[in-house]
C-alpha positions, 0 to 999 in steps of 0.5 A: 786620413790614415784611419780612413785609408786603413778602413778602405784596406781593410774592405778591399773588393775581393775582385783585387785579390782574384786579379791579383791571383790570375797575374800570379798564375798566369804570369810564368806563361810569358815569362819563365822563372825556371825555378827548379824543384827540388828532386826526390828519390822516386823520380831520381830513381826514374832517372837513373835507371833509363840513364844507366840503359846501354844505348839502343836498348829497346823500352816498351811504353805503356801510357794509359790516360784521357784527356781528363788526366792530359793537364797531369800526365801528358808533360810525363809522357813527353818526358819519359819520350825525350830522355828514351830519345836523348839516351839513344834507346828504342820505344816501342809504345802501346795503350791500354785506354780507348781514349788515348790513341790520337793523344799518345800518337800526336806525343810521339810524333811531337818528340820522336819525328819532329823534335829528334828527327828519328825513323819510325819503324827502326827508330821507334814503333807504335803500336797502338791500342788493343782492348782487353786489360789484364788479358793483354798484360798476360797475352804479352808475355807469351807472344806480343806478335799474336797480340799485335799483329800489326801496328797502329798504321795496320803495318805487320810486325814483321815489315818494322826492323825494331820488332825483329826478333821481339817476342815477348817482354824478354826483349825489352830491357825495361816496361814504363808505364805512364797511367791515370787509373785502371788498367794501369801501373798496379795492374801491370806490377800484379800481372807482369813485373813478376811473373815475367821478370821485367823491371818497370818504372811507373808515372801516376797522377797524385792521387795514387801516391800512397798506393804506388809508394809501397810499390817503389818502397818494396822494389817492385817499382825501380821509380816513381813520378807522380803528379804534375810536380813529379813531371817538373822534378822530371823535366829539371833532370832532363834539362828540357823544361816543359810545361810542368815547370811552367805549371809549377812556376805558377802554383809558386807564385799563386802560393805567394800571393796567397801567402801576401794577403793572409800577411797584409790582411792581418796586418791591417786588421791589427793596426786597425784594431789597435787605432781603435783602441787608443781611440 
Protein backbone atom coordinates (compact mmCIF):
# COMPACT_ATOMS: atom_id res chain seq x y z
CA UNK A 1 0.00 0.00 0.00
CA UNK A 2 2.63 2.66 0.88
CA UNK A 3 4.94 1.70 -2.01
CA UNK A 4 1.85 2.36 -4.17
CA UNK A 5 0.78 5.53 -2.55
CA UNK A 6 4.89 6.54 -3.05
CA UNK A 7 4.73 5.33 -6.77
CA UNK A 8 1.57 7.61 -7.37
CA UNK A 9 3.81 10.63 -5.98
CA UNK A 10 6.34 9.98 -7.70
CA UNK A 11 4.13 10.35 -11.36
CA UNK A 12 2.23 13.49 -9.74
CA UNK A 13 0.39 15.08 -12.82
CA UNK A 14 2.69 18.13 -13.32
CA UNK A 15 -1.11 20.36 -13.65
CA UNK A 16 -0.73 20.05 -9.59
CA UNK A 17 2.45 21.62 -9.37
CA UNK A 18 1.36 24.42 -12.25
CA UNK A 19 -1.68 25.01 -9.49
CA UNK A 20 0.07 25.03 -7.03
CA UNK A 21 2.31 27.80 -8.77
CA UNK A 22 -0.68 30.11 -9.94
CA UNK A 23 -2.03 30.04 -5.77
CA UNK A 24 1.38 30.88 -4.88
CA UNK A 25 1.73 33.65 -7.13
CA UNK A 26 -1.63 34.85 -6.91
CA UNK A 27 -2.29 34.64 -3.61
CA UNK A 28 -0.13 37.97 -2.38
CA UNK A 29 -2.93 39.64 -4.71
CA UNK A 30 -5.83 39.13 -1.85
CA UNK A 31 -3.82 38.93 0.91
CA UNK A 32 -0.76 40.86 1.89
CA UNK A 33 2.38 39.54 3.13
CA UNK A 34 4.28 42.65 3.52
CA UNK A 35 7.12 41.22 3.46
CA UNK A 36 9.77 43.78 3.04
CA UNK A 37 12.83 43.61 1.19
CA UNK A 38 15.94 44.11 2.29
CA UNK A 39 17.38 47.70 0.92
CA UNK A 40 20.61 48.16 -0.70
CA UNK A 41 22.74 51.20 -1.19
CA UNK A 42 21.58 52.13 -4.67
CA UNK A 43 18.11 52.96 -3.62
CA UNK A 44 19.15 54.26 -0.21
CA UNK A 45 21.10 56.45 -1.67
CA UNK A 46 17.72 57.53 -3.99
CA UNK A 47 16.21 57.80 -0.81
CA UNK A 48 17.86 60.10 0.92
CA UNK A 49 19.01 62.52 -1.49
CA UNK A 50 15.11 63.54 -2.07
CA UNK A 51 14.76 63.21 1.65
CA UNK A 52 17.54 65.73 2.56
CA UNK A 53 15.92 68.37 -0.52
CA UNK A 54 14.71 71.58 1.38
CA UNK A 55 10.75 71.80 1.03
CA UNK A 56 9.38 73.18 -2.02
CA UNK A 57 12.42 72.37 -3.91
CA UNK A 58 11.58 72.23 -7.68
CA UNK A 59 12.28 68.30 -9.28
CA UNK A 60 12.30 67.77 -12.97
CA UNK A 61 11.11 64.50 -13.84
CA UNK A 62 12.01 62.63 -16.89
CA UNK A 63 9.87 59.13 -17.35
CA UNK A 64 10.53 57.47 -20.54
CA UNK A 65 8.95 53.99 -21.04
CA UNK A 66 5.99 52.05 -22.86
CA UNK A 67 3.57 50.21 -22.03
CA UNK A 68 5.89 47.23 -22.49
CA UNK A 69 8.20 48.24 -19.57
CA UNK A 70 4.67 49.62 -17.32
CA UNK A 71 4.74 46.03 -15.21
CA UNK A 72 8.68 47.05 -14.31
CA UNK A 73 8.70 50.63 -13.91
CA UNK A 74 5.65 52.37 -13.50
CA UNK A 75 5.22 51.30 -9.62
CA UNK A 76 8.76 53.45 -9.99
CA UNK A 77 7.27 56.36 -11.26
CA UNK A 78 4.30 56.29 -8.78
CA UNK A 79 6.84 56.07 -6.26
CA UNK A 80 9.47 58.85 -7.06
CA UNK A 81 5.81 60.83 -7.41
CA UNK A 82 4.50 60.03 -3.71
CA UNK A 83 8.05 60.79 -1.98
CA UNK A 84 8.37 64.60 -4.36
CA UNK A 85 4.62 64.93 -2.73
CA UNK A 86 5.40 63.59 0.86
CA UNK A 87 8.45 65.91 1.14
CA UNK A 88 6.74 68.93 0.27
CA UNK A 89 8.86 69.26 -3.24
CA UNK A 90 7.43 70.61 -6.68
CA UNK A 91 7.84 68.46 -10.04
CA UNK A 92 7.80 69.56 -13.19
CA UNK A 93 7.60 66.44 -15.21
CA UNK A 94 8.31 65.74 -18.83
CA UNK A 95 9.00 62.43 -21.59
CA UNK A 96 11.29 61.78 -24.09
CA UNK A 97 9.23 58.62 -25.32
CA UNK A 98 5.91 59.00 -27.97
CA UNK A 99 4.22 56.21 -26.01
CA UNK A 100 4.22 57.54 -22.63
CA UNK A 101 1.98 60.80 -22.50
CA UNK A 102 -1.37 59.16 -21.48
CA UNK A 103 0.64 56.80 -19.22
CA UNK A 104 2.68 59.46 -17.27
CA UNK A 105 -0.40 61.79 -17.27
CA UNK A 106 -2.91 59.16 -15.81
CA UNK A 107 0.24 58.59 -12.81
CA UNK A 108 0.30 62.14 -12.19
CA UNK A 109 -3.25 62.70 -11.69
CA UNK A 110 -3.37 59.40 -9.72
CA UNK A 111 -0.63 60.73 -7.18
CA UNK A 112 -0.55 64.75 -7.34
CA UNK A 113 -4.49 65.54 -7.87
CA UNK A 114 -6.32 62.43 -6.25
CA UNK A 115 -4.20 61.18 -3.67
CA UNK A 116 -2.41 64.28 -2.16
CA UNK A 117 -5.02 66.89 -3.42
CA UNK A 118 -2.27 69.41 -4.84
CA UNK A 119 -2.93 72.39 -7.36
CA UNK A 120 -1.68 71.84 -10.59
CA UNK A 121 0.34 74.67 -12.22
CA UNK A 122 1.53 75.72 -8.52
CA UNK A 123 1.91 72.62 -7.05
CA UNK A 124 3.25 70.49 -10.06
CA UNK A 125 3.26 71.15 -13.83
CA UNK A 126 3.31 68.74 -16.74
CA UNK A 127 4.93 69.24 -19.51
CA UNK A 128 4.44 66.63 -21.59
CA UNK A 129 6.37 65.17 -24.75
CA UNK A 130 8.52 66.97 -26.96
CA UNK A 131 10.38 64.74 -29.67
CA UNK A 132 13.85 65.23 -30.36
CA UNK A 133 16.33 62.82 -28.02
CA UNK A 134 19.39 64.24 -27.16
CA UNK A 135 18.62 67.77 -28.86
CA UNK A 136 16.17 68.37 -26.38
CA UNK A 137 18.54 66.98 -23.35
CA UNK A 138 20.75 70.04 -24.82
CA UNK A 139 18.06 72.34 -25.76
CA UNK A 140 17.00 72.38 -21.94
CA UNK A 141 19.99 73.74 -20.67
CA UNK A 142 19.80 76.53 -22.65
CA UNK A 143 15.95 77.70 -22.54
CA UNK A 144 13.50 75.10 -21.42
CA UNK A 145 10.87 77.78 -22.17
CA UNK A 146 11.91 77.90 -26.05
CA UNK A 147 11.70 73.87 -25.66
CA UNK A 148 8.36 74.08 -23.92
CA UNK A 149 6.55 76.83 -24.82
CA UNK A 150 3.62 75.23 -23.59
CA UNK A 151 2.40 72.75 -21.55
CA UNK A 152 1.03 69.33 -22.18
CA UNK A 153 -2.67 70.96 -21.96
CA UNK A 154 -1.25 74.01 -24.77
CA UNK A 155 -1.19 76.46 -21.63
CA UNK A 156 2.00 78.92 -21.89
CA UNK A 157 4.89 78.54 -19.35
CA UNK A 158 4.24 82.02 -18.62
CA UNK A 159 0.30 81.31 -17.05
CA UNK A 160 1.69 78.49 -14.43
CA UNK A 161 3.24 80.18 -11.33
CA UNK A 162 5.80 76.98 -10.47
CA UNK A 163 7.60 77.71 -13.97
CA UNK A 164 8.32 81.51 -13.01
CA UNK A 165 11.61 82.27 -13.16
CA UNK A 166 12.47 78.43 -14.45
CA UNK A 167 14.89 79.02 -17.16
CA UNK A 168 16.94 75.94 -17.57
CA UNK A 169 18.16 73.19 -15.62
CA UNK A 170 19.82 75.85 -13.12
CA UNK A 171 16.33 76.08 -11.17
CA UNK A 172 15.84 72.87 -10.35
CA UNK A 173 17.66 71.26 -7.21
CA UNK A 174 17.57 67.96 -8.74
CA UNK A 175 16.71 65.70 -12.43
CA UNK A 176 15.15 62.23 -11.89
CA UNK A 177 14.68 60.26 -14.32
CA UNK A 178 12.82 56.98 -14.81
CA UNK A 179 13.80 55.28 -18.16
CA UNK A 180 13.08 51.58 -20.10
CA UNK A 181 15.86 52.25 -23.03
CA UNK A 182 16.85 54.79 -25.40
CA UNK A 183 16.67 57.92 -24.75
CA UNK A 184 16.94 57.56 -21.20
CA UNK A 185 19.14 57.73 -18.09
CA UNK A 186 22.77 57.17 -20.12
CA UNK A 187 21.57 59.72 -22.22
CA UNK A 188 20.63 62.15 -19.89
CA UNK A 189 24.41 61.43 -17.57
CA UNK A 190 26.33 61.68 -21.30
CA UNK A 191 24.52 65.23 -22.25
CA UNK A 192 23.41 66.60 -19.18
CA UNK A 193 24.53 65.69 -15.66
CA UNK A 194 27.98 67.32 -16.50
CA UNK A 195 27.83 69.70 -18.82
CA UNK A 196 25.22 71.55 -16.82
CA UNK A 197 25.85 70.72 -13.29
CA UNK A 198 22.66 68.83 -11.93
CA UNK A 199 22.84 66.31 -9.77
CA UNK A 200 20.32 62.91 -10.97
CA UNK A 201 19.05 59.98 -9.73
CA UNK A 202 17.91 57.31 -12.22
CA UNK A 203 15.21 54.13 -11.89
CA UNK A 204 15.96 51.57 -14.84
CA UNK A 205 14.64 48.19 -15.53
CA UNK A 206 16.94 45.17 -14.65
CA UNK A 207 18.44 44.66 -17.67
CA UNK A 208 20.43 47.79 -17.20
CA UNK A 209 21.88 46.95 -13.99
CA UNK A 210 25.52 46.78 -14.78
CA UNK A 211 25.67 49.78 -17.11
CA UNK A 212 23.98 52.23 -14.57
CA UNK A 213 25.86 50.55 -11.85
CA UNK A 214 29.16 52.15 -12.86
CA UNK A 215 27.41 55.32 -13.15
CA UNK A 216 26.14 55.27 -9.43
CA UNK A 217 29.95 53.76 -8.48
CA UNK A 218 31.64 56.92 -10.28
CA UNK A 219 29.02 59.43 -8.70
CA UNK A 220 27.51 60.36 -11.76
CA UNK A 221 24.28 58.87 -10.65
CA UNK A 222 23.39 60.17 -6.74
CA UNK A 223 21.05 56.83 -6.83
CA UNK A 224 19.91 54.13 -8.45
CA UNK A 225 16.34 51.76 -8.53
CA UNK A 226 16.46 49.17 -10.62
CA UNK A 227 13.86 46.82 -11.66
CA UNK A 228 10.64 45.62 -10.06
CA UNK A 229 12.81 44.76 -6.76
CA UNK A 230 14.42 47.83 -6.55
CA UNK A 231 10.66 49.67 -6.86
CA UNK A 232 9.77 47.26 -3.68
CA UNK A 233 13.01 48.39 -1.63
CA UNK A 234 11.57 51.85 -2.87
CA UNK A 235 8.06 51.41 -1.48
CA UNK A 236 9.14 49.90 1.85
CA UNK A 237 11.11 53.17 2.58
CA UNK A 238 8.50 55.42 1.68
CA UNK A 239 5.89 53.28 3.55
CA UNK A 240 3.50 53.18 0.87
CA UNK A 241 3.29 49.62 -0.22
CA UNK A 242 2.40 49.12 -4.02
CA UNK A 243 2.33 46.81 -6.26
CA UNK A 244 6.01 46.31 -6.21
CA UNK A 245 5.84 44.52 -3.18
CA UNK A 246 2.83 42.72 -4.07
CA UNK A 247 5.04 41.66 -7.23
CA UNK A 248 7.62 40.90 -4.87
CA UNK A 249 5.49 39.03 -2.45
CA UNK A 250 4.70 36.95 -5.06
CA UNK A 251 7.96 36.15 -6.86
CA UNK A 252 8.44 34.90 -2.74
CA UNK A 253 6.08 32.58 -2.62
CA UNK A 254 6.35 30.97 -6.48
CA UNK A 255 10.08 30.64 -5.18
CA UNK A 256 8.93 28.46 -2.21
CA UNK A 257 6.82 26.41 -4.13
CA UNK A 258 9.75 25.92 -6.45
CA UNK A 259 11.75 25.14 -3.73
CA UNK A 260 9.09 22.58 -2.05
CA UNK A 261 8.69 20.30 -5.20
CA UNK A 262 12.64 19.98 -5.79
CA UNK A 263 12.63 18.93 -1.86
CA UNK A 264 9.65 16.66 -1.88
CA UNK A 265 10.53 15.21 -5.52
CA UNK A 266 13.63 14.21 -4.08
CA UNK A 267 12.53 13.01 -1.31
CA UNK A 268 10.19 10.34 -2.99
CA UNK A 269 12.49 9.22 -5.37
CA UNK A 270 15.24 8.41 -2.53
CA UNK A 271 12.49 6.65 -0.44
CA UNK A 272 11.29 5.09 -3.67
CA UNK A 273 14.78 3.99 -4.61
CA UNK A 274 15.67 2.91 -1.38
CA UNK A 275 12.00 0.37 -1.21
CA UNK A 276 13.28 -1.13 -4.23
CA UNK A 277 16.51 -2.05 -3.28
CA UNK A 278 15.65 -3.86 -0.11
CA UNK A 279 13.25 -5.32 -2.37
Amino acid sequence: MANTTLQKLEKLDRRWVFLAMAIAVAAPLFFKLGLAPKTTPPVKAFYDYIEQLPPGSRVLCSFDYDPGSKAELNPMCVSVLRHIMLKGHKPVILTLWSTAPALIERNINEVCRDEFGKQYGVDYVYLGLKEGREAVMVAMGKSIRSTFPTDFYGTPLDNLPLMNGVENYSSFALLINVSAGYPGTKEYVQYVTSRFAIPMLSGSSAVSVPEYSAYFQSGQLRGLLTGITGAAEYEALIGKPGLAITAMDGQTMGHFVIIFFILFGNLIFFINRRSKGRA
